[in-house]
C-alpha positions in Angstrom: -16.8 41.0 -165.6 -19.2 39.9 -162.8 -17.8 38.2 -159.5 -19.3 35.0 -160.8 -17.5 35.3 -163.7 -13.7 36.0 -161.7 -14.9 33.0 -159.4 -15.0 30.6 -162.4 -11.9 31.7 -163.8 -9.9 31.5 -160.3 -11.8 27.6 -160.8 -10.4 27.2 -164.2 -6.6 28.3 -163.4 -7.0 25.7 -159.5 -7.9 22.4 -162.3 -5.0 23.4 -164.7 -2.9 23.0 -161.2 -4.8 20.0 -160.8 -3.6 18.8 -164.1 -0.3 19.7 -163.5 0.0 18.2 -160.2 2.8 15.8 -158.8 1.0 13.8 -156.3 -2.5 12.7 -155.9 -2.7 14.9 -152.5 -2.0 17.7 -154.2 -4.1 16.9 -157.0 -7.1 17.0 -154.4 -6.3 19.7 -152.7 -6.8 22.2 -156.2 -9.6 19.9 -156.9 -11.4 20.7 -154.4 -10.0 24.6 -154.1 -11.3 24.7 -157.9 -15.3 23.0 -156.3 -15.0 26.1 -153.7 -14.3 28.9 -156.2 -17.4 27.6 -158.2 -19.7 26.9 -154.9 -18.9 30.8 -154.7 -19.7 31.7 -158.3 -23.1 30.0 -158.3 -23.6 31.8 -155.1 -22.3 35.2 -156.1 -25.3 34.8 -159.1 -28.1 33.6 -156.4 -27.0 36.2 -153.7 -26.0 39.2 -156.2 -27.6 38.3 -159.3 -25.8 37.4 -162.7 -25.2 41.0 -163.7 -23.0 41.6 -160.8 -20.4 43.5 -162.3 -20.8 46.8 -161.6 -23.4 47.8 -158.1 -26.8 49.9 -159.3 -26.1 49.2 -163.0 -29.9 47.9 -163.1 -31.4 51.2 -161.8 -33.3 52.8 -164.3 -32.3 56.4 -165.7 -34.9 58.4 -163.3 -32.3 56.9 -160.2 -34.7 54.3 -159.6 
């Protein structure tokens, strides 16, 4: 699984909180935890590529 991919996820589980909030501060406040973790997935794929999972996987077999 690529970072990007863990960064959405960690996204997915701040809006259930969201969901399951008690006040509309704290509703926010995963709201906008859940924006962050996917500002950093769509990052992780410009920075790292979407194939991130695993470093030198793209090299070719001669070590390339």
């Amino acid at each position: 699984m690529s970072k990007a991919d863990q960064f959405r996820q960690y996204a997915e589980e701040a809006l259930r909180w969201a969901r399951q909030s008690k006040t509309e501060k704290e509703k926010q406040a995963y709201t906008d935890l859940a924006l962050t973790w996917m500002q950093a997935a769509v990052q992780s794929e410009h920075i790292f590529g979407v194939n991130d999972s695993a470093p030198g996987r793209q090299l070719t077999a001669g070590g390339r």
